[in-house]
N, C-alpha and C positions, 0 to 999 in steps of 0.2 A: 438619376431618377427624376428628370423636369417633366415629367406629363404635366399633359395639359389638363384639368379639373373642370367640369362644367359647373360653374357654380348650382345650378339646378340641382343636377345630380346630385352633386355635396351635399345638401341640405337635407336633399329625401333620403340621403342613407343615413343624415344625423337622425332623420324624424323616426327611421326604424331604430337605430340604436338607441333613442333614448324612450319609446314605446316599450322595447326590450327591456330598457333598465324600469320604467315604471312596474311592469310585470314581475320585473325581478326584486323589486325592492319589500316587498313582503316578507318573499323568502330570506332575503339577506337583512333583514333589521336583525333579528338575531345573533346573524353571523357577524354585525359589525361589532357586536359585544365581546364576541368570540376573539376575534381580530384585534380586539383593543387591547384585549388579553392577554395572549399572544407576544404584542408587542411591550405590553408592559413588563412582562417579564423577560421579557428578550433583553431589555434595557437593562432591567436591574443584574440579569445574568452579568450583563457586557461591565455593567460598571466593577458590579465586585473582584471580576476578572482584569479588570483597569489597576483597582485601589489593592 
């Protein structure tokens, strides 16, 4: 997979993908609490399952 990338192009799909995340970041301020969550306990799962 060497395609060749137009740097233009590359750049305009960043500008939509990160318009997307602007838009999106509202909605997920929340979810990143959720997420941190989540993983905080996943960790402590994993550890107690370790020790």
């Amino acid at each position: 997979m060497t395609e060749k990338v137009d740097p233009k192009e590359y750049e305009a799909a960043w500008e939509s993908v990160l318009d997307c995340v602007d838009g999106m970041k509202e909605e997920f301020s929340w979810s990143k609490d959720v997420i941190a969550k989540m993983l905080r306990e996943l960790a402590e799962k994993v550890e107690s399952e370790e020790g």
